[in-house]
C-alpha positions as CSV (number, residue, x, y, z in Angstrom):
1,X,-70.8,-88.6,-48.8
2,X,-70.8,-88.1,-52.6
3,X,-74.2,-85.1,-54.1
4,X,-74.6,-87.8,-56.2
5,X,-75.1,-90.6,-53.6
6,X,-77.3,-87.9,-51.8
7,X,-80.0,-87.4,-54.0
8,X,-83.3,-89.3,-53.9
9,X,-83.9,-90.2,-58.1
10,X,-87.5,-91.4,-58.2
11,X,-87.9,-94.8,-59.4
12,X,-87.3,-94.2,-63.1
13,X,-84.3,-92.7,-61.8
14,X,-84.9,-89.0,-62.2
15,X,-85.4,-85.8,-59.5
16,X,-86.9,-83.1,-60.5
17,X,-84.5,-79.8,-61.1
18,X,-86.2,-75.9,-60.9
19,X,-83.6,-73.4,-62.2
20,X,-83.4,-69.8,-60.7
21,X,-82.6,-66.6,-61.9
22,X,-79.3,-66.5,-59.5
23,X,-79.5,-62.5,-59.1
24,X,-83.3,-61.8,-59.4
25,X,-84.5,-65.2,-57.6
26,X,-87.2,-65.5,-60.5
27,X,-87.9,-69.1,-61.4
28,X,-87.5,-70.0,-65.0
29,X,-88.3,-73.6,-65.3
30,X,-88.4,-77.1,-64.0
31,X,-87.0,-80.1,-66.0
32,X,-86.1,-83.7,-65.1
33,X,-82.3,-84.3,-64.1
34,X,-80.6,-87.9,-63.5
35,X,-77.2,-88.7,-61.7
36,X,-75.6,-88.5,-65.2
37,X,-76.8,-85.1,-65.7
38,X,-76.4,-83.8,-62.6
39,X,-72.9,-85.1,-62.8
40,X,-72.3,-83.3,-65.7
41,X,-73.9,-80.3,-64.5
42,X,-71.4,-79.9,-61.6
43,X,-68.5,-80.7,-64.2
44,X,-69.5,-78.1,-66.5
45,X,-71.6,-75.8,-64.9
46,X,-73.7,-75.9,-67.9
47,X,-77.3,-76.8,-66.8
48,X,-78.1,-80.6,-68.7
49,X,-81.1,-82.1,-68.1
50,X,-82.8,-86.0,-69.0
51,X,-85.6,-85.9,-71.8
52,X,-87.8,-87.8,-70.6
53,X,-89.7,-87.4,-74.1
54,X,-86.3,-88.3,-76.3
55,X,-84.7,-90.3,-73.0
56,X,-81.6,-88.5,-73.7
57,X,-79.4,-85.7,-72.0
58,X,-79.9,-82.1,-72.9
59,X,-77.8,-79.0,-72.4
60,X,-80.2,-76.3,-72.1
61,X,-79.1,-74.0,-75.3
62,X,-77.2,-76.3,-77.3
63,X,-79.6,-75.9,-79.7
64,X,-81.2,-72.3,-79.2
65,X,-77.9,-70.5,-77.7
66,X,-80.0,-69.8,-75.2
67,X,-77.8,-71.0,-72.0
68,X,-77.7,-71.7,-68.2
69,X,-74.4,-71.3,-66.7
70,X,-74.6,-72.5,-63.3
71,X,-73.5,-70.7,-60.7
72,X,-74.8,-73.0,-57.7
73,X,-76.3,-76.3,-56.8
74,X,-78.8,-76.8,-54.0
75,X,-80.7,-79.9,-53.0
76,X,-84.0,-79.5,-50.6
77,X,-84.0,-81.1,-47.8
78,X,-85.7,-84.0,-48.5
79,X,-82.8,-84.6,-51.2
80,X,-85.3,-85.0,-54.2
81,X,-85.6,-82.0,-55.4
82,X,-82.5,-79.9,-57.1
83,X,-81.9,-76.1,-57.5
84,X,-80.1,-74.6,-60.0
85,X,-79.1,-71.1,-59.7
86,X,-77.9,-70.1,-63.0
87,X,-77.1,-66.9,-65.3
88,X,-79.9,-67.3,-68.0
89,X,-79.0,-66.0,-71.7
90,X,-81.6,-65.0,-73.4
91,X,-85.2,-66.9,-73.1
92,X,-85.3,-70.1,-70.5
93,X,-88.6,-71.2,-72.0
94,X,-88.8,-73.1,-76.0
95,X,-92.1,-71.2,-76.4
96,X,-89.7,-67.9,-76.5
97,X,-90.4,-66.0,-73.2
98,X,-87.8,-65.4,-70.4
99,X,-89.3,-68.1,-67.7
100,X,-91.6,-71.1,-68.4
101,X,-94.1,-69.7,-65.8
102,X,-95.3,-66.7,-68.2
103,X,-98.9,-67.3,-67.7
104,X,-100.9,-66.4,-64.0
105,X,-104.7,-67.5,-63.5
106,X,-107.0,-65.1,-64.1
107,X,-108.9,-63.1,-61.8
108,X,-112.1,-65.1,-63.2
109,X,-110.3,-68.4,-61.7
110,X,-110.9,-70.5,-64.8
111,X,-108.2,-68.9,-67.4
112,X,-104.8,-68.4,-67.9
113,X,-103.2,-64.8,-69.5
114,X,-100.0,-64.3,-70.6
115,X,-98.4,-61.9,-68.1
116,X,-94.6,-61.7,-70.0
117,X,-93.4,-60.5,-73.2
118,X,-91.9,-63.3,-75.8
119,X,-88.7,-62.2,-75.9
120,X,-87.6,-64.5,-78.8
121,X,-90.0,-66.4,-81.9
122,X,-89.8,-70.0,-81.0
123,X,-89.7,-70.6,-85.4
124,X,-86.8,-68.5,-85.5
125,X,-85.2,-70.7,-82.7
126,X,-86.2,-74.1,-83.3
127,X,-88.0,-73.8,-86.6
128,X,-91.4,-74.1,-85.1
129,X,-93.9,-71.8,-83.2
């Protein structure tokens, strides 16, 4: 059987997709991935992703240069959930840090502190902060 006619897409049609540092195992960041862009994914072995905001495809540093290359594709064993392991360049996350998951809740419980250094400014990237 056909990946693609093995993964569960929700009913808008979309599975969620967590890419992984492929050497260090650190998670950098979830997004939203449809048969299309997992399809193209596996073609290129450039990680593209559905906006769900825009509804169109992404390739993850088209615009910031800051890109996945995919080294392996996973699928949990459910089959709605995908794993990319990928070679990250640069920062994974638009607000400029190296993963998505820079912040950890405070020992107080309530709050969140950043816990990673930005590694890039998000205005010199995307021409916003």
């Amino acid at each position: 059987m056909n990946v693609l006619d093995t993964v569960k897409f929700d009913a808008q049609g979309l599975a969620p997709a967590i890419a992984q540092d492929a050497e260090t195992g650190e998670v950098l960041m979830v997004a939203w991935m449809n048969r299309e862009a997992l399809s193209r994914t596996i073609a290129t072995r450039r990680a593209t992703y559905w906006s769900r905001s825009r509804q169109e495809f992404w390739v993850k540093g088209a615009t910031s240069g800051h890109l996945q290359h995919v080294r392996e594709v996973r699928v949990d064993c459910d089959a709605d959930v995908i794993l990319l392991k990928v070679e990250q360049e640069g920062a994974a996350c638009h607000n400029g840090y190296r993963s998505c998951f820079y912040r950890a809740v405070a020992d107080d419980g309530e709050t969140l502190e950043t816990v990673d250094a930005r590694l890039v400014d998000p205005a010199s990237v995307y021409g916003r902060s």
